[in-house]
N, C-alpha and C positions, 0 to 999 in steps of 0.2 A: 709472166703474169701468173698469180696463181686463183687456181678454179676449184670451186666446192660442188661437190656433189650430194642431188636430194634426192631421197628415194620415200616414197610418201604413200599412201591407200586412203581409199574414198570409200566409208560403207557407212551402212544405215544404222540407226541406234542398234538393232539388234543384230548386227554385225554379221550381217550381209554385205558382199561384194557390189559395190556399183561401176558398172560397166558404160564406158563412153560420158566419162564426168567431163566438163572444160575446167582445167586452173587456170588461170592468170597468173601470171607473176612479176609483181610491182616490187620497185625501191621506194625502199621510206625518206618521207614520208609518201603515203599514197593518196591519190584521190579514188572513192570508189564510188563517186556519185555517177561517173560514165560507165558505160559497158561497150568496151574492154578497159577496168580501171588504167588509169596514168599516174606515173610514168612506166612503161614494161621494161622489163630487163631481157637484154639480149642471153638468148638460153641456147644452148648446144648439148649435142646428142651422145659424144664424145668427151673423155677425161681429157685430152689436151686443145679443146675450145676451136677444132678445125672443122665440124660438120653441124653449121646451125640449125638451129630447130625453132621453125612456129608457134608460135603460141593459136589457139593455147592448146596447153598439153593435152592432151586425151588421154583418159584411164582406159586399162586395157580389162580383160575380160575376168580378171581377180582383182580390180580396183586399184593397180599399181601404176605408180609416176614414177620416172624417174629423168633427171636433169641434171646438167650442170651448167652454174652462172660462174662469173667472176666477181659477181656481188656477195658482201655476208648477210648484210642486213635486207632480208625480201618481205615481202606478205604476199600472202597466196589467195586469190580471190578463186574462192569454188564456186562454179556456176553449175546448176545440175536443171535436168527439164522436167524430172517427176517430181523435184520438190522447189520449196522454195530456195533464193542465192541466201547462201551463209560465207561466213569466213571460217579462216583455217590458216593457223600460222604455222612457217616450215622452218626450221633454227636447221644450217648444216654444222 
């Protein structure tokens, strides 16, 4: 099976780091009327898809993600708590 790796950052217009953002990450199409959007894709921590990882991702303390799916086509649902939820699309 082959797997893509995303590697992605969460900052504020004036590009600021945000720290401890949640992603989601759905297959398309998605529903994002629920929280945690459906369907999730199964994410892993690891390039060959042996050590899973939870959703959702956590940004770290310079606004970085990084994952990898076996899916190409994702959407990234950003859910943040100082601001409002936005979307955020991740192409690997």
């Amino acid at each position: 099976m082959t797997f893509f790796r995303s590697d992605g950052w969460v900052k504020t217009v004036l590009g600021q780091a945000i720290a401890g953002a949640q992603i989601y990450v759905c297959a398309q199409p998605a529903d994002t009327s629920y929280v945690p959007p459906l369907p999730e894709v199964q994410l892993y921590a690891d390039a060959g898809g042996v050590t899973p990882l939870s959703q959702p991702v956590i940004s770290d303390g310079l606004g970085t993600t990084t994952f990898t799916s076996h899916t190409v086509r994702i959407l990234s649902w950003l859910s943040m708590v100082e601001t409002s939820s936005r979307f955020m699309r991740i192409k690997p």
